[in-house]
C-alpha positions, 0 to 999 in steps of 0.5 A, spaced: 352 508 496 353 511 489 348 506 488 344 505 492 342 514 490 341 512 484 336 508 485 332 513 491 333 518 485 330 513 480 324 511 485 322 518 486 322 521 480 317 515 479 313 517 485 313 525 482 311 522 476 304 518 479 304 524 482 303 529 477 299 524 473 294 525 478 294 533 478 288 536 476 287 537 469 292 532 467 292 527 461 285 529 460 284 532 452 284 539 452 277 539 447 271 535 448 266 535 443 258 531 444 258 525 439 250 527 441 249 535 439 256 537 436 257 542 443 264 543 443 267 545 450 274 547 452 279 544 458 280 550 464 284 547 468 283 547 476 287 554 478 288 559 484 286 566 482 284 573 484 277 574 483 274 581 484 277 586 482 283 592 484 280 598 486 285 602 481 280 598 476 277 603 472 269 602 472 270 599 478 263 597 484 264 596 491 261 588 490 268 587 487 271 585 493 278 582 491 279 575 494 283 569 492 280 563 489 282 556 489 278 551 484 280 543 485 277 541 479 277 542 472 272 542 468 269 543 460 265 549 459 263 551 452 266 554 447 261 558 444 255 560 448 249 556 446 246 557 439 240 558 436 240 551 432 242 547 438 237 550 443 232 548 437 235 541 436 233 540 443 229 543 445 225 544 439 222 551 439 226 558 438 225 562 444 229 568 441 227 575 439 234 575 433 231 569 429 233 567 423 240 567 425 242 560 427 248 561 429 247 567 434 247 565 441 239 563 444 236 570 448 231 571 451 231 564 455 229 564 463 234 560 467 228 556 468 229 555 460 235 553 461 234 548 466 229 545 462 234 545 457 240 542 461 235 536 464 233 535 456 240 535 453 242 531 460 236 525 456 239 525 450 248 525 451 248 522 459 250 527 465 254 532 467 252 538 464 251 544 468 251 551 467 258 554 471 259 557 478 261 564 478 268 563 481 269 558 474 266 563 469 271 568 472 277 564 472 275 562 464 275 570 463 280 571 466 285 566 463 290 567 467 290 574 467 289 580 471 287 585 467 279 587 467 278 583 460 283 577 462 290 579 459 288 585 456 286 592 459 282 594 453 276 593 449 273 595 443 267 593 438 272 590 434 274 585 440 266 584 442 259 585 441 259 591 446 255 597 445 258 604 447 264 607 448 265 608 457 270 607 459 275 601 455 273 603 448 278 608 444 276 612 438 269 610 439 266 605 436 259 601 433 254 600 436 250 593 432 244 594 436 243 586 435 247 579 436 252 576 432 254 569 430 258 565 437 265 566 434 265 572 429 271 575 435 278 573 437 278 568 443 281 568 449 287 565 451 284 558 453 280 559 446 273 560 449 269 565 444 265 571 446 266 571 454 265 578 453 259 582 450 253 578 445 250 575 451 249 575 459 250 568 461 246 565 467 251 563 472 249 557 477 249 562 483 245 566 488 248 573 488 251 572 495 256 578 497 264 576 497 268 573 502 274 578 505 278 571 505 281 566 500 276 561 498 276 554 495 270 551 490 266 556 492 257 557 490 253 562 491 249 559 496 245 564 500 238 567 501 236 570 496 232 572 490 237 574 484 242 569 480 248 572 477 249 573 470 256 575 467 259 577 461 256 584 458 252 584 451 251 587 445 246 592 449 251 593 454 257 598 454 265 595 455 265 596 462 259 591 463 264 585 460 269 586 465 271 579 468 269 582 475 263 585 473 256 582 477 251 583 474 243 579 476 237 577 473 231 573 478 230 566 475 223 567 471 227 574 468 228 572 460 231 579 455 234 579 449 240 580 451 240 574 456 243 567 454 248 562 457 253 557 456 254 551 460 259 546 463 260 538 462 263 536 468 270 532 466 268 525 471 
């Protein structure tokens, strides 16, 4: 009999191995970089968080319905929003307002533009490449965290390129009154730089009110004329680069301060 446990425990350990071989994430390499562009896209993992945002949260909108997010796959989305270089190097224009700085992240491009970026990219390195739902780009805001940056409830122009002080940033801080070099500040926690402030970034959804349920995968799929766009900029106080924070764009709006980053699908 003692034997005979042994064996069973042997062969459910085996089993739960497997099993965990085949969770989402697993053995997959926590940075990718395109062999084509130089592109570098970290690993964030499948996950079930809280999307939206507590009503205690300061500077909170009604639209922030707080609901529970479950995604089942992993994905890659860049470490940087998208540069003026690579934009360049693929597109072969430079669309920006803040030339001269091939570093600083691409603006004033359409979703349009984007697409026809994506589409180009797609010729030259293969598919896969997309720009990432709204509940993604949250869950790599967030990182793990609840607090309205992610793991920190404080932001300041020290941490990103925001404008003005309302209502995270004390002592007051700069204003730069332009883009800056992807980079120039701290990642978070997955090590993804500037998901707040520098740019607005294009998300893949149409603005569609929040569920009041526990959602899986979800897509902005509903009738209507705006996309979203997350993450603050430099022209945009702190309060805009809140993780919870909705903001939109039509399709055919482009601005200074309005850029992307974008996913590679892991398979």
């Amino acid at each position: 009999m003692k034997r005979i446990a042994i064996v069973v425990f042997a062969l459910s350990t085996l089993l739960v191995g497997r099993s965990a071989l085949r969770a989402p994430g697993f053995g997959i390499p926590p940075v990718w970089t395109d062999p084509i562009t130089g592109m570098t896209f970290v690993l964030v993992r499948a996950r079930t968080f809280q999307m939206g945002s507590p009503v205690s949260e300061k500077g909170r909108e009604a639209q922030e319905v707080p609901h529970t997010v479950r995604l089942t796959r992993s994905f890659y989305l860049g470490r940087h929003e998208v540069t003026q270089a690579q934009w360049t190097a693929v597109m072969g224009t430079n669309p920006s307002h803040f030339r001269g700085c091939d570093a600083c992240p691409v603006e004033r491009v359409s979703l349009h533009d984007v697409e026809a970026f994506m589409a180009r990219l797609s010729e030259r390195a293969g598919p896969g490449f997309r720009l990432p739902t709204e509940a993604e780009w949250e869950a790599a805001c967030r990182a793990g965290g609840d607090e309205p940056f992610g793991r920190t409830a404080a932001l300041g122009s020290l941490d990103a390129n925001i404008e003005g002080t309302y209502p995270y940033e004390a002592p007051a801080g700069m204003a730069r009154g332009k883009t800056t070099p992807v980079g120039l500040f701290p990642p978070n926690a997955l090590g993804l730089f500037d998901m707040q402030g520098n740019v607005w970034e294009w998300t893949s959804d149409w603005y569609c009110l929040y569920p009041d349920r526990p959602v899986t995968d979800p897509r902005g799929t509903c009738s209507s004329e705006y996309r979203v766009i997350r993450g603050g900029s430099w022209a945009f106080d702190g309060n805009s680069a809140r993780c919870a924070l909705r903001y939109t764009h039509r399709p055919q709006d482009s601005g200074f301060s309005l850029g992307f980053r974008i996913v590679r699908n892991v398979d």
